[in-house]
Biopython code that builds the backbone (N, CA, C, O; Angstrom):
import numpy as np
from Bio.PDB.StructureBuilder import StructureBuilder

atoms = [
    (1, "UNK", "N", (-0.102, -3.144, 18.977)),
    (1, "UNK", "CA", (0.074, -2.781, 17.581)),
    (1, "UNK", "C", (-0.230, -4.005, 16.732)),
    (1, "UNK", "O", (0.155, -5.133, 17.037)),
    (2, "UNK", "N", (-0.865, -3.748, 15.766)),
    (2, "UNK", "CA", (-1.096, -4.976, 14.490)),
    (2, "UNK", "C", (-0.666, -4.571, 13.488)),
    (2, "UNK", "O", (-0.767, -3.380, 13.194)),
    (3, "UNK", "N", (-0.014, -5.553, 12.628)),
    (3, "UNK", "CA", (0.469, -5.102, 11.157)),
    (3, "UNK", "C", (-0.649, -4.740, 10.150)),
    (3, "UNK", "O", (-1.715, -5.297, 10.410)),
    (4, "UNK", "N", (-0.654, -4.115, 9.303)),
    (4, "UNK", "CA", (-1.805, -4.411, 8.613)),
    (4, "UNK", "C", (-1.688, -5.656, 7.601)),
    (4, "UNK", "O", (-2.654, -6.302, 7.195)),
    (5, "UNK", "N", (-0.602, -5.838, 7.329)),
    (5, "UNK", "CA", (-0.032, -7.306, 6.413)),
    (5, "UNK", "C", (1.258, -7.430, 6.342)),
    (5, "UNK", "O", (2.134, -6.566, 6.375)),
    (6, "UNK", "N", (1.358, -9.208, 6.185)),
    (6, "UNK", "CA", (3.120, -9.379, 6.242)),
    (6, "UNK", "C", (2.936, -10.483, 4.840)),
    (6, "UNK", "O", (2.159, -11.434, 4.758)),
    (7, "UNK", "N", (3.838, -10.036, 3.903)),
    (7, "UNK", "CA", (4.360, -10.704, 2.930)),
    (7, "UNK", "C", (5.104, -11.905, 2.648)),
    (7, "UNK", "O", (5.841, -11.785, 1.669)),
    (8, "UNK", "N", (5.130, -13.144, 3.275)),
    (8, "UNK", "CA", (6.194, -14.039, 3.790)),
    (8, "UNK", "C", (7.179, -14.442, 2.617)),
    (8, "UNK", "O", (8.276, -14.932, 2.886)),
    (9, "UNK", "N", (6.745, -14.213, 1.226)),
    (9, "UNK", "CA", (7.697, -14.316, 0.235)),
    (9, "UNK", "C", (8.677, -13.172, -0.190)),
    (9, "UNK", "O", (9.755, -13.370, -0.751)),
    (10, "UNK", "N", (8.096, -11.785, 0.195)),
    (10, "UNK", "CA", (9.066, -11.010, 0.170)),
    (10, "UNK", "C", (9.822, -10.271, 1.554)),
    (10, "UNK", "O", (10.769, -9.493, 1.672)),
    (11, "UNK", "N", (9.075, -10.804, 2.327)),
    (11, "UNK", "CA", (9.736, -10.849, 3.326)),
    (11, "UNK", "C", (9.226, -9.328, 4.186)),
    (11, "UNK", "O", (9.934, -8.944, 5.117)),
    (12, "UNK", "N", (8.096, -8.607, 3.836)),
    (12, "UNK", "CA", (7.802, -7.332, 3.877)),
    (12, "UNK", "C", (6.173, -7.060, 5.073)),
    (12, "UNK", "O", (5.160, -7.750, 4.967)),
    (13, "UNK", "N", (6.269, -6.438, 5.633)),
    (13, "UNK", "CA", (5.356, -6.231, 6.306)),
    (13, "UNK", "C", (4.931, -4.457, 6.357)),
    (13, "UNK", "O", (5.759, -3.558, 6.211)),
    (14, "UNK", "N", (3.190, -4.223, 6.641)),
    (14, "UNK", "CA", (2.830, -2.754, 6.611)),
    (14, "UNK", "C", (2.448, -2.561, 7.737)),
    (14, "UNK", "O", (1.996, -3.504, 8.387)),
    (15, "UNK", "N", (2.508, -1.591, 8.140)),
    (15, "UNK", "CA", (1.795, -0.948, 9.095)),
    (15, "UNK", "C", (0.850, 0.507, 8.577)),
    (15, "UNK", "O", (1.448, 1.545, 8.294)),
    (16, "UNK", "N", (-0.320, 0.432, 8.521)),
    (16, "UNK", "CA", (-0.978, 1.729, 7.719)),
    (16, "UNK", "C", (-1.777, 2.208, 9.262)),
    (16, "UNK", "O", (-2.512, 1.579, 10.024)),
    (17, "UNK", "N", (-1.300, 3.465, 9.285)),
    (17, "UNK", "CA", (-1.942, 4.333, 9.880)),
    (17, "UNK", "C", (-3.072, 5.519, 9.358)),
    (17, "UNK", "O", (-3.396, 6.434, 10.115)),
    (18, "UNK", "N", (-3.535, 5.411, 8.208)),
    (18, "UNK", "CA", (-4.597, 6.099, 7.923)),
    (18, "UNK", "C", (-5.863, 5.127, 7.890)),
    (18, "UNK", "O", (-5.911, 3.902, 7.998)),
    (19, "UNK", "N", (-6.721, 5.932, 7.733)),
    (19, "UNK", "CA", (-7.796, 5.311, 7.851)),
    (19, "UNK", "C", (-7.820, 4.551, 6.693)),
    (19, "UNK", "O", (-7.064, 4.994, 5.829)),
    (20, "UNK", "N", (-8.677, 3.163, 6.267)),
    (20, "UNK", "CA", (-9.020, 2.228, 5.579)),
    (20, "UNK", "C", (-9.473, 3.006, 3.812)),
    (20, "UNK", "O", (-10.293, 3.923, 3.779)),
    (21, "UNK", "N", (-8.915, 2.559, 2.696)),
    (21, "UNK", "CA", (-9.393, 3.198, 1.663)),
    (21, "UNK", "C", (-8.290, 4.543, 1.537)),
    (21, "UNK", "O", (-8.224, 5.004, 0.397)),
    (22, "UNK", "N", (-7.637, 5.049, 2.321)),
    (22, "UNK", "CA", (-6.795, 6.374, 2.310)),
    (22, "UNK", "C", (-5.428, 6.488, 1.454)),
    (22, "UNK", "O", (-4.571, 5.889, 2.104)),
    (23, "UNK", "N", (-5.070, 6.821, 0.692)),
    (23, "UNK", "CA", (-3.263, 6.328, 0.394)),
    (23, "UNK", "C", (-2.659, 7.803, 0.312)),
    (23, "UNK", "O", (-2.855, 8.938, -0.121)),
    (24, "UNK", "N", (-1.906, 7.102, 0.932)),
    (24, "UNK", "CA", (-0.464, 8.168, 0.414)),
    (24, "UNK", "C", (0.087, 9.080, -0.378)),
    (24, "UNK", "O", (0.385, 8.904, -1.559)),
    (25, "UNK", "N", (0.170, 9.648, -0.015)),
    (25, "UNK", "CA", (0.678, 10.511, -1.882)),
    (25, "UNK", "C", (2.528, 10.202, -2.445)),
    (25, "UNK", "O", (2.824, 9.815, -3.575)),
    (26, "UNK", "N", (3.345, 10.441, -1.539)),
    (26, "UNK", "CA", (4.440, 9.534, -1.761)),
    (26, "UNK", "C", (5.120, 9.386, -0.760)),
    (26, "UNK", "O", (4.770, 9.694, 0.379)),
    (27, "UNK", "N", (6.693, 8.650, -1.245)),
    (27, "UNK", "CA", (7.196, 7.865, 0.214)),
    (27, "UNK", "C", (8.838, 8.320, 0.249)),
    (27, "UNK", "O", (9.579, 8.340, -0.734)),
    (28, "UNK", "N", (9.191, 8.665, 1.588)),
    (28, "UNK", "CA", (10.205, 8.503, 1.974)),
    (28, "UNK", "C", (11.372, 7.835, 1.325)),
    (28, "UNK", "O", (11.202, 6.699, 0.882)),
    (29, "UNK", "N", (12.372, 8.329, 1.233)),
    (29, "UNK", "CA", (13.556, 6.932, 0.888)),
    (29, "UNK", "C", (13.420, 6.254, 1.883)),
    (29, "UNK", "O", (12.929, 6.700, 2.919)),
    (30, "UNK", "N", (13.877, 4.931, 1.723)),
    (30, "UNK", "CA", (13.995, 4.172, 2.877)),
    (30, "UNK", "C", (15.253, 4.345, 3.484)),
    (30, "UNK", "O", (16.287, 4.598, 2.865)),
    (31, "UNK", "N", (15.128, 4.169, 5.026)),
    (31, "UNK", "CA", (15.825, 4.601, 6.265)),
    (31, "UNK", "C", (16.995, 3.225, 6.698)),
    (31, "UNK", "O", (16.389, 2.155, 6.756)),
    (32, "UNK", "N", (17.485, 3.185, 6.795)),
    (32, "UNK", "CA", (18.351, 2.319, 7.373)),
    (32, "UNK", "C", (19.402, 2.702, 8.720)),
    (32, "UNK", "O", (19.724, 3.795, 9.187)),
    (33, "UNK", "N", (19.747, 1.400, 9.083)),
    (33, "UNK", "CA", (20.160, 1.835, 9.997)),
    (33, "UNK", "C", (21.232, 0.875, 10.459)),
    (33, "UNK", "O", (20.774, -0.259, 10.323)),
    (34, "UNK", "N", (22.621, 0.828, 11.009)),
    (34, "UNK", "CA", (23.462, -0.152, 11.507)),
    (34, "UNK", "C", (22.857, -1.004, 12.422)),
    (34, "UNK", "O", (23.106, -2.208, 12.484)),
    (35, "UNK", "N", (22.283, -0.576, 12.939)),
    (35, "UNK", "CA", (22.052, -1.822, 14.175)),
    (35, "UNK", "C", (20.513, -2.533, 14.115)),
    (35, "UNK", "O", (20.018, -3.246, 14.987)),
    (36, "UNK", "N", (19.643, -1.951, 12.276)),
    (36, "UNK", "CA", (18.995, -3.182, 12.041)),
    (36, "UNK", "C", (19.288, -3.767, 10.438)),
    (36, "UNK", "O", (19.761, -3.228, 9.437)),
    (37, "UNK", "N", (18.805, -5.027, 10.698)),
    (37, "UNK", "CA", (19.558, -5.749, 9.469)),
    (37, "UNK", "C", (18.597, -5.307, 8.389)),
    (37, "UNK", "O", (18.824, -5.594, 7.214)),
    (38, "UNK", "N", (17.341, -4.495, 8.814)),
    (38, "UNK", "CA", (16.579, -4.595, 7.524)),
    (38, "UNK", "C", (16.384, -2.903, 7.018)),
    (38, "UNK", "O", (17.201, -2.026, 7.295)),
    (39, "UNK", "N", (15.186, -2.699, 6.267)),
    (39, "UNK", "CA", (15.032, -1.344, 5.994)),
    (39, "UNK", "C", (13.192, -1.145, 6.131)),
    (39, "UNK", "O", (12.197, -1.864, 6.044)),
    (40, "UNK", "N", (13.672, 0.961, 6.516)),
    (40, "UNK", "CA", (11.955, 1.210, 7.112)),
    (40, "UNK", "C", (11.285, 1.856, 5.755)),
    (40, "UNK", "O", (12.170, 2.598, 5.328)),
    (41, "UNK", "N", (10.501, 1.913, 5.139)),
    (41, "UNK", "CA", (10.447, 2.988, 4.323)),
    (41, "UNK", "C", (8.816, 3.422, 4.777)),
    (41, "UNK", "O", (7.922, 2.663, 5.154)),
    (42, "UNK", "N", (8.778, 4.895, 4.601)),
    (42, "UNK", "CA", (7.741, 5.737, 5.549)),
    (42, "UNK", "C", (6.890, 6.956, 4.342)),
    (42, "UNK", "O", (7.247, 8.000, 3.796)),
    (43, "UNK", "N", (5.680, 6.156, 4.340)),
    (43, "UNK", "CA", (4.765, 6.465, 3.295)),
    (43, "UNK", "C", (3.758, 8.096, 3.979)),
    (43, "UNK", "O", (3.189, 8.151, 5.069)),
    (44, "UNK", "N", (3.807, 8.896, 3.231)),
    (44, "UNK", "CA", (3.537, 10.291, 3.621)),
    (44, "UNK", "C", (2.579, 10.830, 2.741)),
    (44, "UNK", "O", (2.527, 10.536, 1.547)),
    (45, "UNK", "N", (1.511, 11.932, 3.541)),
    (45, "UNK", "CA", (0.737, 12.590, 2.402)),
    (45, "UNK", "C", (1.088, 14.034, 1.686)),
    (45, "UNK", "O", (2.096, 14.742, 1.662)),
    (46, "UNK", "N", (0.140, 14.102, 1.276)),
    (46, "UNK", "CA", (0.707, 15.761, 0.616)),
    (46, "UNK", "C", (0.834, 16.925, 1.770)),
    (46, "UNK", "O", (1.216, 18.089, 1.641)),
    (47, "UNK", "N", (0.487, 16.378, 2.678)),
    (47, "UNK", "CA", (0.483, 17.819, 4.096)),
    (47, "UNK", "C", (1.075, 17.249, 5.328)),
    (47, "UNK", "O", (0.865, 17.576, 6.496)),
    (48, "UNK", "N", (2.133, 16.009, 4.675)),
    (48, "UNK", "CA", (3.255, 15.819, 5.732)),
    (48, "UNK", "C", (3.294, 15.281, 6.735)),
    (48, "UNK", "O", (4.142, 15.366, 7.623)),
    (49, "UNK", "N", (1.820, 14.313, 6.647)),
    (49, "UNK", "CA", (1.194, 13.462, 7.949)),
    (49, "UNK", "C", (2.113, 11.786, 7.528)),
    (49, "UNK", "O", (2.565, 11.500, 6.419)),
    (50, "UNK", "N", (2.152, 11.174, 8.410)),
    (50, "UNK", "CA", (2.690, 9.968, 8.206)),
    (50, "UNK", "C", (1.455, 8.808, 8.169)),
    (50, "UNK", "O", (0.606, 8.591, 9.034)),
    (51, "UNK", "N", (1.622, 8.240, 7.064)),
    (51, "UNK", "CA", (0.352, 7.639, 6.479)),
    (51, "UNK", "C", (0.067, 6.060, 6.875)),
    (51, "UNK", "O", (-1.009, 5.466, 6.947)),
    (52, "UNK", "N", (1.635, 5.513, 7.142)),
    (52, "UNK", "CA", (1.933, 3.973, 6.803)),
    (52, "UNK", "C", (4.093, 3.688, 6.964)),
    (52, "UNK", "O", (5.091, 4.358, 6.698)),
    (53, "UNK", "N", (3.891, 2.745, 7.362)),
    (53, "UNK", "CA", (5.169, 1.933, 7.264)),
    (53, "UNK", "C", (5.669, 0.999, 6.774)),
    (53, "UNK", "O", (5.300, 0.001, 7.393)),
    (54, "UNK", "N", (6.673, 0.625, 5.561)),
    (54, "UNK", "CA", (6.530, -1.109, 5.584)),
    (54, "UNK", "C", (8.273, -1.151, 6.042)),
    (54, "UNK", "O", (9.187, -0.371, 5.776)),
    (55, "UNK", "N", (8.239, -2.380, 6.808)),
    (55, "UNK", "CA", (8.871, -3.060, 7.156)),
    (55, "UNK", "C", (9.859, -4.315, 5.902)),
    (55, "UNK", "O", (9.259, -5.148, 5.223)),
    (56, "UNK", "N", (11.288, -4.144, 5.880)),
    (56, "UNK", "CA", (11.535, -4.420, 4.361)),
    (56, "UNK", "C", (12.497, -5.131, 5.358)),
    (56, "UNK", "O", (13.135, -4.704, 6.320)),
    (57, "UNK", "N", (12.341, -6.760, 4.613)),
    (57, "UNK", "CA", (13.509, -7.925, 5.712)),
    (57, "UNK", "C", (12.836, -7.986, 7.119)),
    (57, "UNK", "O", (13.463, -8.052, 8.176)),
    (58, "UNK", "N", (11.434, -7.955, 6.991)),
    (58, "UNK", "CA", (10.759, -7.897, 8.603)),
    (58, "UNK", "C", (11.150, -9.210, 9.395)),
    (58, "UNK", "O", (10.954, -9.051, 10.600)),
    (59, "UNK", "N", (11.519, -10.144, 9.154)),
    (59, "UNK", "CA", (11.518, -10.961, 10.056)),
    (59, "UNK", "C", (13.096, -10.717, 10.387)),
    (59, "UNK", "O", (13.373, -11.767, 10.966)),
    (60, "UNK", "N", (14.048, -10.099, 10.361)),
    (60, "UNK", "CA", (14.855, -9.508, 10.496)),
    (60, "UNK", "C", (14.795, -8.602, 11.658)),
    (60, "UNK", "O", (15.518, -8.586, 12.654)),
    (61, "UNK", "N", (13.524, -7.646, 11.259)),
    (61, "UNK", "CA", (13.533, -6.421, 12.698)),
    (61, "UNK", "C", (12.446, -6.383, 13.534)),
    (61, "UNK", "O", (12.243, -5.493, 14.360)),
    (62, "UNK", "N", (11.376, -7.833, 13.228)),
    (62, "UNK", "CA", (9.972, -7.352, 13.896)),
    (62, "UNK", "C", (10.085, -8.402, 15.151)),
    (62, "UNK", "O", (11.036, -9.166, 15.317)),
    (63, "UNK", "N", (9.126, -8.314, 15.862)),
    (63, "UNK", "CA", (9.022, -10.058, 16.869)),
    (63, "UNK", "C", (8.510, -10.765, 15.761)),
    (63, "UNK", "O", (8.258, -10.214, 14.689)),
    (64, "UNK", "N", (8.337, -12.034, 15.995)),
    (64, "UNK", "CA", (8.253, -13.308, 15.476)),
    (64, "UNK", "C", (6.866, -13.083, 15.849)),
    (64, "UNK", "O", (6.274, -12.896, 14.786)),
    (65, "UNK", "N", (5.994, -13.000, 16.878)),
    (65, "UNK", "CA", (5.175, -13.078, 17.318)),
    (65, "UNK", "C", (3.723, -11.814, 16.703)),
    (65, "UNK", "O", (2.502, -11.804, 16.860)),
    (66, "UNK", "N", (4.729, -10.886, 15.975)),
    (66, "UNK", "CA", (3.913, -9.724, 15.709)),
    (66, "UNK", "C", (3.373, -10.407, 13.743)),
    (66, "UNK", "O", (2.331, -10.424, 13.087)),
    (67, "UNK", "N", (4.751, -10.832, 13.536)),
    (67, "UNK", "CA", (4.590, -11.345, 11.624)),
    (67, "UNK", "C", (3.392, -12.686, 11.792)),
    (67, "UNK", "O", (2.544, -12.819, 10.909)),
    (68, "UNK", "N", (3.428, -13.749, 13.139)),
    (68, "UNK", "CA", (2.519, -14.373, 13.427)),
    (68, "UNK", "C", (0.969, -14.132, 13.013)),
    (68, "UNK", "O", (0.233, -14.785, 12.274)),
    (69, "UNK", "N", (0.794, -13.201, 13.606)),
    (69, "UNK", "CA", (-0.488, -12.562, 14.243)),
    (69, "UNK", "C", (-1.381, -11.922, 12.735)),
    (69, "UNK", "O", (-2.542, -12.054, 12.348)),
    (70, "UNK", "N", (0.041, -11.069, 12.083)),
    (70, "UNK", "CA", (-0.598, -10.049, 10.801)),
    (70, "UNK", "C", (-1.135, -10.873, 9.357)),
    (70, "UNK", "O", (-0.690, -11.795, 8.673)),
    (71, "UNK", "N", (-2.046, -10.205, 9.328)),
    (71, "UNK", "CA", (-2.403, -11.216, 7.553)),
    (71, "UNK", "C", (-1.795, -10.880, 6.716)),
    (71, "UNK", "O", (-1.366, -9.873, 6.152)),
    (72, "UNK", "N", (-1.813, -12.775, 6.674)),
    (72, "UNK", "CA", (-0.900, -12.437, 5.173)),
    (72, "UNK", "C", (-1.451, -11.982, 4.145)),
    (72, "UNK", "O", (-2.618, -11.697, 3.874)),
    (73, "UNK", "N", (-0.221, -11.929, 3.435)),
    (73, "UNK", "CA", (-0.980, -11.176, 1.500)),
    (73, "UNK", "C", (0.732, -11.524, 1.092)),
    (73, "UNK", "O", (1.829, -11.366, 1.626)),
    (74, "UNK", "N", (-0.087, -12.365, -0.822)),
    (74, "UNK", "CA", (1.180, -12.893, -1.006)),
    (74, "UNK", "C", (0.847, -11.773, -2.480)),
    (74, "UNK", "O", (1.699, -11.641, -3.360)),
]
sb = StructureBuilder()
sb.init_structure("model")
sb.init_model(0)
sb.init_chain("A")
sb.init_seg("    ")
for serial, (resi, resn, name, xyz) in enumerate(atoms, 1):
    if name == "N":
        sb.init_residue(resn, " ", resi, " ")
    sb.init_atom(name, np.array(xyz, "f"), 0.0, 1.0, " ", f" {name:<3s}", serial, name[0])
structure = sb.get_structure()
């Protein structure tokens, strides 16, 4: 898996699963959960496909090794 970008000032990372140029139509509340310190929020289209992920407090819930790897974007 590759991020598509990690934010190191806000601390935020994406994961986009549509194709390049594609967006979303809108998003999920974000998901939380006790046993991670951060939050998921899960970007969706108009026919209910899952589009994208960002990762909110990622260095919180991701490997170290994955926020490494992803480009940044500040």
């Amino acid at each position: 898996m590759e991020l598509t970008y990690y934010d190191p000032e806000a601390d935020a990372a994406y994961l986009s699963l549509a194709e390049e140029g594609v967006a979303s139509d809108s998003q999920i509340a974000g998901i939380t959960c006790d046993k991670i310190a951060g939050e998921v929020e899960i970007d969706v289209s108009s026919d209910g496909k899952i589009m994208g992920i960002e990762f909110v407090c990622a260095s919180s819930i991701l490997p170290a090794t994955l926020l490494q790897n992803a480009k940044i974007q500040r």
